[in-house]
C-alpha positions as CSV (number, residue, x, y, z in Angstrom):
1,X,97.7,144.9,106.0
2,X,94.8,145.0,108.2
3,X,93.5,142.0,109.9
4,X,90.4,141.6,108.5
5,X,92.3,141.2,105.0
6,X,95.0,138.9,106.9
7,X,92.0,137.0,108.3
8,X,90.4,136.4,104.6
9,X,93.7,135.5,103.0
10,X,94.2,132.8,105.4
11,X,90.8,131.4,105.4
12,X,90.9,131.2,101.3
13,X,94.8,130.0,102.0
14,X,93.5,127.0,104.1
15,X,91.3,125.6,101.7
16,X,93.9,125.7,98.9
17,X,96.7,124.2,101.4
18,X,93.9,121.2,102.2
19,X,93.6,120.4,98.4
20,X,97.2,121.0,98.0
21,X,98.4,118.6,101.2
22,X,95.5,116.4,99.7
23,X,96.6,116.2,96.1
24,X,100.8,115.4,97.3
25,X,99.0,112.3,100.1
26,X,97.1,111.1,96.9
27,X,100.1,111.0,94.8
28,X,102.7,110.1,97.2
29,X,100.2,107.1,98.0
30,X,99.3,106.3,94.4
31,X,102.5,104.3,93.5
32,X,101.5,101.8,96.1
33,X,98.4,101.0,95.1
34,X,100.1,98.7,93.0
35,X,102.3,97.0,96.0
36,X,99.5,94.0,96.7
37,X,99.1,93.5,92.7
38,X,102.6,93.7,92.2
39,X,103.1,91.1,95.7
40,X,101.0,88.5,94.0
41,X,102.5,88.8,90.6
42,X,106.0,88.2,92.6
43,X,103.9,85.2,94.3
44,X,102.5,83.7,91.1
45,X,106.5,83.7,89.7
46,X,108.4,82.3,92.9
47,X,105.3,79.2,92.2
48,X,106.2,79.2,88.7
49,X,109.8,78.6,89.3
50,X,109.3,76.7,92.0
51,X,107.0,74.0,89.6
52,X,109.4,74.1,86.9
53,X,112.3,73.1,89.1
54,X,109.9,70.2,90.7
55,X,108.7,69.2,86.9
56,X,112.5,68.9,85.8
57,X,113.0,66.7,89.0
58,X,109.9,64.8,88.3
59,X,111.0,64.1,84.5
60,X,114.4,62.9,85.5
61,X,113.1,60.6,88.1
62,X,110.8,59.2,85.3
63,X,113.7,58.8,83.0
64,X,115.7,56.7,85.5
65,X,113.0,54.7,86.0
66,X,112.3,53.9,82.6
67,X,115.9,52.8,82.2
68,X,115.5,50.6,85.3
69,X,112.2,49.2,83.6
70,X,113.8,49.1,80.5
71,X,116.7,46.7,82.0
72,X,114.4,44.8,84.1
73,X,112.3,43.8,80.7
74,X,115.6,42.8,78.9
75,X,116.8,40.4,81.9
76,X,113.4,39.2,82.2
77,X,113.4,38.4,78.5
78,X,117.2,37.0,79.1
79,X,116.6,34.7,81.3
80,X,113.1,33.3,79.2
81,X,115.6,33.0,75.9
82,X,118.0,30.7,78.5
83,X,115.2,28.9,79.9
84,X,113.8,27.9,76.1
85,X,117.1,27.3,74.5
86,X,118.4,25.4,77.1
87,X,118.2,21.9,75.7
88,X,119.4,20.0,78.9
89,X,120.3,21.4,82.4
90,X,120.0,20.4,86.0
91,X,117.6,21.6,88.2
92,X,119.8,24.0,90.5
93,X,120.3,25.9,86.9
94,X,117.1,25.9,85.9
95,X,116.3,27.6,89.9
96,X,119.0,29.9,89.1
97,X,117.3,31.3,85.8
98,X,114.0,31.1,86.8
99,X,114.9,33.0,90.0
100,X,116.5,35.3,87.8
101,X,113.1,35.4,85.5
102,X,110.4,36.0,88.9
103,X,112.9,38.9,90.3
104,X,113.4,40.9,87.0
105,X,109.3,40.2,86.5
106,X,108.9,41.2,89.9
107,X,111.2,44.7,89.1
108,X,109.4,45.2,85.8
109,X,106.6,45.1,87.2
110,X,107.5,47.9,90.3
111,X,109.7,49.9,87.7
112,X,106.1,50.3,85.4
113,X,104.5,51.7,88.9
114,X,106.7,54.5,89.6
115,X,107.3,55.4,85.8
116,X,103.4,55.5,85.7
117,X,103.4,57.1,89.0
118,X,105.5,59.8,87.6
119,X,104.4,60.8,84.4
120,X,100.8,61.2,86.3
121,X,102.9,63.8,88.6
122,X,104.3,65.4,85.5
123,X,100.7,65.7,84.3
124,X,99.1,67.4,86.8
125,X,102.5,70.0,87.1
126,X,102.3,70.4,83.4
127,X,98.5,71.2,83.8
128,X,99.1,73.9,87.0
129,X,102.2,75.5,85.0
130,X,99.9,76.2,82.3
131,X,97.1,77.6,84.9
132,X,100.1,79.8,86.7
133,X,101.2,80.8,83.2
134,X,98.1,81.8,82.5
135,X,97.3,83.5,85.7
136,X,100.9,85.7,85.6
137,X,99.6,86.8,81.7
138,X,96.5,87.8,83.4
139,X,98.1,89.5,85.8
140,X,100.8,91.3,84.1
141,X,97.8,92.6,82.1
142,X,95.6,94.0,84.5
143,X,99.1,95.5,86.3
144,X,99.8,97.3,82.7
145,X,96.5,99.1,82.7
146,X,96.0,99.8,85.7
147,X,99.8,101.5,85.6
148,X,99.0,103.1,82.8
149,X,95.7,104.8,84.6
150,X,97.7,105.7,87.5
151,X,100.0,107.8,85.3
152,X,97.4,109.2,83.7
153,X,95.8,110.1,87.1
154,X,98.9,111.2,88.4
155,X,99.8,113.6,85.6
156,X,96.5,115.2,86.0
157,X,97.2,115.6,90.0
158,X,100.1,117.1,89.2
159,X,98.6,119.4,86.9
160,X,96.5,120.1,89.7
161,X,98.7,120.7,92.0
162,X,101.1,123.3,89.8
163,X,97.6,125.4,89.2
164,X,97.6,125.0,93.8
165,X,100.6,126.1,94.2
166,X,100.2,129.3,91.8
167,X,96.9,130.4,93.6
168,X,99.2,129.8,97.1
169,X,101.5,132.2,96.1
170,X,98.9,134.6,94.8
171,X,96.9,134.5,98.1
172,X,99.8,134.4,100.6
173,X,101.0,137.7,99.0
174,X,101.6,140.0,101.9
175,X,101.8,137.7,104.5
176,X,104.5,137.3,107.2
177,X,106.7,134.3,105.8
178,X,107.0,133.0,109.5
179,X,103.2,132.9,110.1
180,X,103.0,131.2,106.6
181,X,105.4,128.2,107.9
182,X,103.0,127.6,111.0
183,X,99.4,127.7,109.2
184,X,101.2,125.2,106.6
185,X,102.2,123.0,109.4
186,X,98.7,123.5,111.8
187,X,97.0,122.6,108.5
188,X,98.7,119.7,107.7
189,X,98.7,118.4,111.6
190,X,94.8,119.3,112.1
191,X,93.1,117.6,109.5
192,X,92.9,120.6,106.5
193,X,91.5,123.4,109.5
194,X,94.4,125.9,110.6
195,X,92.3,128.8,111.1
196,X,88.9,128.5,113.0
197,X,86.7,131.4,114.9
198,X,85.2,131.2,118.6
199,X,82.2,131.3,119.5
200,X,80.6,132.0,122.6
201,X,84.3,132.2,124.1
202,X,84.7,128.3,122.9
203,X,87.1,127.3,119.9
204,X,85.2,125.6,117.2
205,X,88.0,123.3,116.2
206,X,88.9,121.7,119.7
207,X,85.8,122.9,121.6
208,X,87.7,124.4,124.7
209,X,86.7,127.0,126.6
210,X,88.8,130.0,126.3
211,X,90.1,132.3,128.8
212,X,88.2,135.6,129.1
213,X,91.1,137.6,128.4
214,X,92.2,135.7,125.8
215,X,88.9,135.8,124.5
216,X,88.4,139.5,124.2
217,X,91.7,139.5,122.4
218,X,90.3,137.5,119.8
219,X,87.4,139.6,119.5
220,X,89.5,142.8,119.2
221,X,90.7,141.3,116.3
222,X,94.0,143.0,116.4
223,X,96.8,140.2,116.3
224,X,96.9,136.9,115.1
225,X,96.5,134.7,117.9
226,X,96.4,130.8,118.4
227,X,94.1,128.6,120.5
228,X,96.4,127.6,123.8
229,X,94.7,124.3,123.1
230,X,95.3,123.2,119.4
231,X,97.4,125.5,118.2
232,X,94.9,126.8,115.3
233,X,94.5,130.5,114.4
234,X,91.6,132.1,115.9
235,X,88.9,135.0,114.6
236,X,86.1,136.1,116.1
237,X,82.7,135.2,115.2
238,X,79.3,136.1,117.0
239,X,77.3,133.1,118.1
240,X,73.8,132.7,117.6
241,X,73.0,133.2,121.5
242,X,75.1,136.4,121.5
243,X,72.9,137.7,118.6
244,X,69.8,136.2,120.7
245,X,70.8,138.4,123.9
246,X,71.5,141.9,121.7
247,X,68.2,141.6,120.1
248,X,66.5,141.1,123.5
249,X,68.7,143.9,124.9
250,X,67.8,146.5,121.3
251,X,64.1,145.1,122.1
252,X,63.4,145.7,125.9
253,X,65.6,149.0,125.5
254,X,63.2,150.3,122.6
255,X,60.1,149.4,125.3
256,X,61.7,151.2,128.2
257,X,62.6,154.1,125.8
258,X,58.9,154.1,124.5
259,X,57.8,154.3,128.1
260,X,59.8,157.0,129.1
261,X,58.4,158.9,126.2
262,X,55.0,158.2,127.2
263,X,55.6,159.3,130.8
264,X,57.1,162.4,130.0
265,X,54.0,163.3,127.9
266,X,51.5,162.4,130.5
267,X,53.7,164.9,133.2
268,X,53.5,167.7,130.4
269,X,49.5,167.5,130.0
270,X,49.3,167.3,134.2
271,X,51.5,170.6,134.3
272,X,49.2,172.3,131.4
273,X,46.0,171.4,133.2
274,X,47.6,172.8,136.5
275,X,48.4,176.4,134.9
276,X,44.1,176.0,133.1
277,X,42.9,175.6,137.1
278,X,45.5,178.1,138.2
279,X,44.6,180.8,135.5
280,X,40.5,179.6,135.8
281,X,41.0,180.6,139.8
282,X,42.7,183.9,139.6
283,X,39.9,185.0,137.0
């Protein structure tokens, strides 16, 4: 195969490769697009549990305090039937049940606080439960679709990347196997460019001046060869001030050419004139 023909194949190789490497990044990466959606759905569920437990905490605290109240109301109550039935008693009874009276008022009366206190906590947890339900439904939804577009997207890549893989082996037919491996690994290293020319003795994809030697080897265009520098495969190209310079060269060659015409013409009418005097003497 000649290397202009090697040369072509690889260019039109290198940008199939860069859509191909391109395509595999996109849907290796495509499954984690979901990670941070899926991270706060996991958040929204840990919270969830986390209320539910503190509600069934709360609502048993409430209970046991609502039995507390409940006892301190019927002791209360107790000791207000004794004091009104009693018909006669002496005073250190009558301090004994109304003692017994103030300090079941007095719990009644703390026991009605915390149950209140309570079923205002179970309140607001009952009314952020609902919100985090609501929030996890939201979330699961927008998840779904946006799964369900990814897998759409990704069959299509896919799809993509089957038709890729068919025009790589169609191009790369001929091509040494080993070279193959490199410009597939250059490609994927440099940023989609595994074959770039040099110009002016500089390589266009790292900008490094070339050897001379090297340089003309490139040129000859005999070999594959790869920049000492980055590693890319190198073709020759002429640069727009080696064009410049040949066209200057063609131009001031043409005018000394044109002269040299000119003064070979003016020696030719000097000689002719000569022989007209030499011939107009002899006469």
């Amino acid at each position: 195969m000649a290397m202009d023909e090697v040369f072509d194949k690889l260019r039109g190789l290198q940008d199939i490769l860069s859509k191909k490497i391109e395509l595999e990044q996109e849907i290796e990466e495509s499954p984690k697009i979901l990670t941070d959606q899926e991270e706060v759905l996991a958040r929204y569920k840990k919270n969830f549990i986390e209320k539910n437990q503190e509600y069934e905490k709360t609502r048993s605290t409430a209970g046991e305090f609502r039995n507390l109240l409940f006892e301190a109301e019927s002791a209360r109550e107790r000791a207000e039937r004794n004091i009104g039935s009693a018909e006669t008693f002496n005073m250190r009874e009558y301090e004994i049940l109304d003692k017994e009276r103030r300090d079941s008022a007095e719990k009644e009366q703390q026991y009605r606080k915390d149950v209140q206190r309570e079923e205002r906590l179970l309140s607001d947890l009952n009314a952020e439960i609902k919100q985090i339900t609501s929030l996890i439904e939201l979330q699961e939804s927008e998840l779904s679709e946006r799964r369900k577009r990814i897998d759409e997207d990704l069959t299509a890549k896919k799809s993509m990347l089957v038709e890729l893989e068919a025009q790589e082996k169609e191009t790369s037919a001929g091509l040494d196997e080993e070279l193959l491996f490199k410009f597939d690994r250059i490609i994927r290293h440099k940023m989609g460019k595994g074959i770039v020319a040099i110009k002016g003795g500089v390589c266009t994809g790292c900008h490094m001046i070339l050897p001379a030697q090297f340089a003309n080897r490139v040129h000859k265009g005999e070999e594959v060869l790869f920049c000492p520098y980055c590693s890319r495969i190198l073709f020759y190209e002429e640069s727009d001030q080696e064009i410049e310079q040949e066209d200057y060269f063609d131009s001031d060659t043409a005018g000394s050419l044109a002269d040299l015409e000119g003064l070979e013409e003016d020696e030719e009418d000097e000689e002719e004139e000569e022989e007209k005097i030499s011939m107009d003497f002899d006469e």
